[in-house]
C-alpha positions, 0 to 999 in steps of 0.5 A: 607479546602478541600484536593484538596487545596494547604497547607498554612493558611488562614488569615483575613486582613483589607484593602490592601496594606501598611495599610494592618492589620491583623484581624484574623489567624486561628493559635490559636493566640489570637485576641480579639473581633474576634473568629471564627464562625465554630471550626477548622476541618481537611476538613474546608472550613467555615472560617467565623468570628465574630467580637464583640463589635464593634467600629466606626473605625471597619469600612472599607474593610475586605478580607479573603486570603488563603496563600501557604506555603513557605518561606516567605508563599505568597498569593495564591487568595484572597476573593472581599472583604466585606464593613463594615459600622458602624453606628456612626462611625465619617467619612464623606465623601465628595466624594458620591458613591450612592451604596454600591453594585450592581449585573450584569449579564455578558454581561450587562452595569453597571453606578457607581456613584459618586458626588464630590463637586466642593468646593473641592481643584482642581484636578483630579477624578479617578475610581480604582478598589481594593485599595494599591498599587495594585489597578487597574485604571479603568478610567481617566476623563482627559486622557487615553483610556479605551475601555468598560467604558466612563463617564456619566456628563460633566465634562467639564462643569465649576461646574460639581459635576457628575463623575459617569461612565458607564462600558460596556460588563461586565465580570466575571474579573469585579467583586470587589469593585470600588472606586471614588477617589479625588486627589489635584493637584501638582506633583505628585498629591496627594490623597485627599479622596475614596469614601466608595466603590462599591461592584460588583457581577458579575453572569452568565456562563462560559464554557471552552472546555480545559481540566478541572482545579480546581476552586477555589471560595472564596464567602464573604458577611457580617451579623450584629447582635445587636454589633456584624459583622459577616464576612462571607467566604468560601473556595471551591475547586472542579472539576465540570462536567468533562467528559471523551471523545475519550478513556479519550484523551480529556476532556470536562469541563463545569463550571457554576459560579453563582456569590455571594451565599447566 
């Protein structure tokens, strides 16, 4: 982790919210199966790990989450999050999202898949972005007004299974993982069953005339290997192309994002 960095951990977690699971600590503590890819340094920024003999119910979304330190130590920024499938592992699901990532540019339109069978228990279908209680409503096929995104089917055709949408004018903020989720009707209405998730990329350019404040990345992607995962992060902290105007008056930062790393 670069000086430039406030002080606190760096913690490994599956899922969010109330089913949130801690995966790994960087503290020393044991977790079996997971190890670290690099050894710990003073100036660390990998902080990928490696997951062995993995299991069905390894399956899911992995976030890599830098903490400040304080009492109790509070989440500074988190990594989009990396999909783990495995194969064999026992859950079907009935809600189909067809990709499991896409990439845009800024300013372009991207379409979200989801098919939901219409054998399925009556209620509504809605779009999130992340998961827990945190998560973002992104559209509502029934109600609401949502300015960039407007869905593609029918879905006031009796039999529709196509809930898929179309988000519009994307934007860097739009990076992360969409989820197309069922609900039974009642009150309130009750989750039924995610799809497996959406991963967006998002690249394209950036450039602010303020002065310049450090940026902070975390880049994640995931590697599998005979029975092992590894799940990759990276913590970046840097001022980018700042130069000095009007005797160091005012600055002029120009700061290039380029979206997923390989």
């Amino acid at each position: 982790m670069s000086a430039l960095s406030p002080s606190g951990p760096v913690l490994w977690f599956k899922s969010t919210g109330p089913e949130q699971q801690l995966i790994y600590s960087f503290n020393g503590s044991h977790f079996p199966r997971v190890t670290p890819v690099e050894n710990t340094t003073v100036d660390q920024t990998d902080y990928s790990i490696r997951i062995s003999d993995v299991l069905p119910e390894d399956a899911g979304t992995y976030y890599c989450v830098k903490l400040r330190i304080g009492h109790p130590d509070m989440e500074f920024f988190s990594g989009p999050g990396t999909i783990v499938y495995v194969n064999g592992a026992t859950r079907v699901f009935h809600v189909q999202q067809a990709e499991i990532s896409q990439t845009a540019l800024t300013g372009e339109s991207i379409t979200l898949s989801c098919s939901v069978p219409e054998t399925l228990p009556d209620g509504p279908v809605l779009w999130f972005k992340g998961t827990g209680p945190d998560r973002k409503l992104i559209y509502n096929f029934k109600q609401g007004h949502f300015p960039r995104v407007n869905e593609i089917g029918d879905t006031t055709r009796p039999g529709n299974t196509d809930f898929s949408i179309r988000i519009h004018e994307i934007s860097l903020a739009d990076a992360g993982t969409y989820y197309c989720v069922k609900f039974i009707k009642g009150k309130p209405i009750k989750e039924y069953q995610s799809g497996q998730g959406t991963q967006v990329f998002v690249t394209g350019e950036y450039v602010s005339y303020t002065p310049c404040p450090l940026v902070y990345e975390i880049t994640s992607a995931v590697m599998s290997s005979f029975h092992s995962i590894i799940a990759i992060c990276e913590i970046l902290s840097k001022i980018q192309h700042t130069f000095d105007l009007f005797n160091s008056v005012s600055k002029l930062c120009i700061r290039y994002f380029t979206g997923r790393k390989n």
